[in-house]
C-alpha positions as CSV (number, residue, x, y, z in Angstrom):
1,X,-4.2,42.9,21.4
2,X,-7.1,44.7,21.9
3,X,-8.4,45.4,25.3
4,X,-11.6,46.5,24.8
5,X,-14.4,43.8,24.5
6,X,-16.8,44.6,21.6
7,X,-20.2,42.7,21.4
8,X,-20.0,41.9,17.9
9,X,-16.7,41.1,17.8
10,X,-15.6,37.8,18.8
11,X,-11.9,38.1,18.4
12,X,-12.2,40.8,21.2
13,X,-13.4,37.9,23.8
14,X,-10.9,35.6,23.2
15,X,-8.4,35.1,26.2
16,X,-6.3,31.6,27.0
17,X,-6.1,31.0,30.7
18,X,-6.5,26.7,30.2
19,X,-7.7,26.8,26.4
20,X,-5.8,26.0,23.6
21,X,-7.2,28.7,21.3
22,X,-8.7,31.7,23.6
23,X,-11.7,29.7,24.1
24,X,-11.7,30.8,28.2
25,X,-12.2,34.5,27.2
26,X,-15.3,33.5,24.4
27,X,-17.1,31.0,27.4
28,X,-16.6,33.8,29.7
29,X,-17.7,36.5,27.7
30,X,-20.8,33.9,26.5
31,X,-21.6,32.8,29.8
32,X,-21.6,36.5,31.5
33,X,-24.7,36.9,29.2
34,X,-27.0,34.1,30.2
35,X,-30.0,34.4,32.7
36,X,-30.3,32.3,35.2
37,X,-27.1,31.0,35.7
38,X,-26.0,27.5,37.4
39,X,-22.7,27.7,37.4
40,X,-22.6,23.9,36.2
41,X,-20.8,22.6,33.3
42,X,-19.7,19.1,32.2
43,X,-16.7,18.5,29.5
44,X,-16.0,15.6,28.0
45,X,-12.7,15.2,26.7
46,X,-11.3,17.1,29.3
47,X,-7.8,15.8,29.3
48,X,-5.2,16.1,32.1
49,X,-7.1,19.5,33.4
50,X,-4.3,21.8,31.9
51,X,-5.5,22.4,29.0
52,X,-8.9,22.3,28.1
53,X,-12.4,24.5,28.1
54,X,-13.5,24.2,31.6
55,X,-10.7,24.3,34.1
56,X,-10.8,28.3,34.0
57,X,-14.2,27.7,34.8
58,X,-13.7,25.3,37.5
59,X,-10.8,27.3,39.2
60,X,-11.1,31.0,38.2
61,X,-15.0,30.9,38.2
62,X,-15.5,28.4,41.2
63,X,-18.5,26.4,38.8
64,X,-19.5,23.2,39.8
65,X,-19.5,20.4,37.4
66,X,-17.6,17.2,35.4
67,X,-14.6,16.7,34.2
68,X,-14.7,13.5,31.8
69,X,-12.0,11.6,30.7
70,X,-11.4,8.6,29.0
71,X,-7.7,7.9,29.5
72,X,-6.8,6.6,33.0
73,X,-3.4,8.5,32.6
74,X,-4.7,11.8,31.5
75,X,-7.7,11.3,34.3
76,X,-5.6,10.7,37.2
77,X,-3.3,14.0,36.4
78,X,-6.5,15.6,36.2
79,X,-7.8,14.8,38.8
80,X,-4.6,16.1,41.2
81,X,-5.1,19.3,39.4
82,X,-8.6,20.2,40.3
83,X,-8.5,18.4,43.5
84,X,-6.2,21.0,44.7
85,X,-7.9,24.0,43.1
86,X,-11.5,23.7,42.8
87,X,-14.2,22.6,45.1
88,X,-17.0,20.7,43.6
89,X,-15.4,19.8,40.7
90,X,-15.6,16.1,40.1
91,X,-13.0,14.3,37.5
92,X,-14.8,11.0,36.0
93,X,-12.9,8.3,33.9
94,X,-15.0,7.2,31.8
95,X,-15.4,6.4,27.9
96,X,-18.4,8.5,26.7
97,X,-20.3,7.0,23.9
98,X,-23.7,6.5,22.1
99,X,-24.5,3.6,24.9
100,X,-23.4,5.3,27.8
101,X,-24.8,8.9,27.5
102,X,-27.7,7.6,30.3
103,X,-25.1,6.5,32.5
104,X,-23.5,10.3,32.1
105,X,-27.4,11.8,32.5
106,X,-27.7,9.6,35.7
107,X,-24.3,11.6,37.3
108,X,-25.6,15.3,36.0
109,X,-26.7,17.3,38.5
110,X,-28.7,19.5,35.9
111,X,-29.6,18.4,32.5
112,X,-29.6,22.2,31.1
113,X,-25.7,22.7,32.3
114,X,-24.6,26.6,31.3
115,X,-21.3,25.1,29.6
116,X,-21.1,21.3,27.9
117,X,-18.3,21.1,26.2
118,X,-17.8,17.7,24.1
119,X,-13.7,17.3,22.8
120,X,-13.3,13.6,22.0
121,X,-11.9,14.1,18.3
122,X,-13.9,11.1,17.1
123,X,-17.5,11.0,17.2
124,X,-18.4,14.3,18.0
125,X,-21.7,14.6,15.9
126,X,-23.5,11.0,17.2
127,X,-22.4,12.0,20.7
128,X,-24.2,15.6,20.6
129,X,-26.8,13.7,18.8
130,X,-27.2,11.3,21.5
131,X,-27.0,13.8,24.2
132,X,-29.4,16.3,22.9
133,X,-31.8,13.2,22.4
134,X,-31.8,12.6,26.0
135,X,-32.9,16.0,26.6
136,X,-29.6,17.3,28.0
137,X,-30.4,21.0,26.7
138,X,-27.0,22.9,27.9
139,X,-27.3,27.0,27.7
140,X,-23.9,26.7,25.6
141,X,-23.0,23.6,23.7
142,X,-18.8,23.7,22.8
143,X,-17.7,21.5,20.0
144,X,-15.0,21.6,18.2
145,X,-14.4,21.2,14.1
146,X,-12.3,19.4,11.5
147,X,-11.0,22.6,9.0
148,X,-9.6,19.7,7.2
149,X,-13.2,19.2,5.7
150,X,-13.3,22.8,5.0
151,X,-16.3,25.3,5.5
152,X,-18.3,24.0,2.5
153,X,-19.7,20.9,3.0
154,X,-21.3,19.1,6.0
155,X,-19.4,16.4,6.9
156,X,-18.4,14.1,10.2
157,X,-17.0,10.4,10.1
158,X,-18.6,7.1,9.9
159,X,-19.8,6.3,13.6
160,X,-17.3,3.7,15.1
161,X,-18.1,2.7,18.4
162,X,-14.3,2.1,18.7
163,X,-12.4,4.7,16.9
164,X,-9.2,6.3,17.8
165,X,-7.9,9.2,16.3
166,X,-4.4,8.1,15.8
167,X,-5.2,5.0,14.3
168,X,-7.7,5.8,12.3
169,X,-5.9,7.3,9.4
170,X,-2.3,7.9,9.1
171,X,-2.7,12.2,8.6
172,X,-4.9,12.3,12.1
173,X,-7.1,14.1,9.6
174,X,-10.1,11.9,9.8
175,X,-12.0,12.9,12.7
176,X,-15.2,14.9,13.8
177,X,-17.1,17.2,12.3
178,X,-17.0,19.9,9.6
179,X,-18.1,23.8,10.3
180,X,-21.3,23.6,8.4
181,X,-21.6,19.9,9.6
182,X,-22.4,21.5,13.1
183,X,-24.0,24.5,11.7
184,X,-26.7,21.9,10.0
185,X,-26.3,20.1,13.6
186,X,-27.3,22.9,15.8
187,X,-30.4,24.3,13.2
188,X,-32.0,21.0,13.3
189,X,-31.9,21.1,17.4
């Protein structure tokens, strides 16, 4: 691996502290260069705490901010995790969705957070829709995309206020959003 971090080179910032594919080295790197920081981010999706994008954030970085989790299982594991090693940290269960993004605003303490990163492998697109609507501006939005759809053609799932990944198709291949889906996304916002 390469130790020296080039600008232009995002391959150089990747590092995996908590993050499944060296997204903790890309935030860091993307987060040294804003102005103004807060230090606040808010995740939803963050899954038992282990592995996600904002633990190294919440323990390494000492941020402030949410942890959001719709499983009770995955929640309460969370929850022990940052409990013991972060301060100001607070794990929420809660089921994120088009009709309960002002119930989310209502618990931010900033509505421009430096890191929001939205995981839910579902309805990625009408969430970030919903949330930018609301004026929730973060500094750096994390999402996540479906290669399955592949880079061609924006694309993202039917809404379903109830979907599940593992039920909703027997691959696990129908979820979320496709590369240029979120390239179209972030242009229009």
């Amino acid at each position: 691996r390469n130790s020296v971090i080039e600008s232009n080179n995002p391959y150089t910032w990747e590092f995996s502290s908590f993050s499944q594919n060296g997204e903790d080295g890309i935030i860091d790197y993307l987060s040294s260069k804003i102005k103004n920081p807060n230090k606040y981010f808010v995740e939803i999706g963050s899954s038992n705490g282990f592995e996600n994008n904002t633990s190294y954030l919440a323990i390494a970085k000492r941020y402030t901010g949410m942890m959001i989790e719709g499983s009770i299982m995955e929640h309460k594991i969370c929850k022990d995790l940052i409990d013991r090693f972060s301060m100001g940290v607070e794990c929420v269960n809660m089921f994120v969705d088009k009709d309960s993004v002002e119930e989310l605003k209502d618990q931010m303490v900033y509505m421009n957070p430096d890191i929001f990163s939205l995981d839910i492998d579902g309805n990625d697109y009408f969430l970030a829709k919903t949330i930018m609507n609301a004026g929730i501006r973060p500094k750096i939005f994390v999402v996540e995309y479906n290669s399955a759809y592949g880079p061609d053609k924006s694309i993202t799932i039917s809404y379903d206020k109830d979907f599940v990944l593992t039920e909703s198709h027997s691959s696990f291949l129908y979820y979320g959003v496709s590369l240029t889906g979120w390239k179209t996304f972030f242009d229009d916002n």
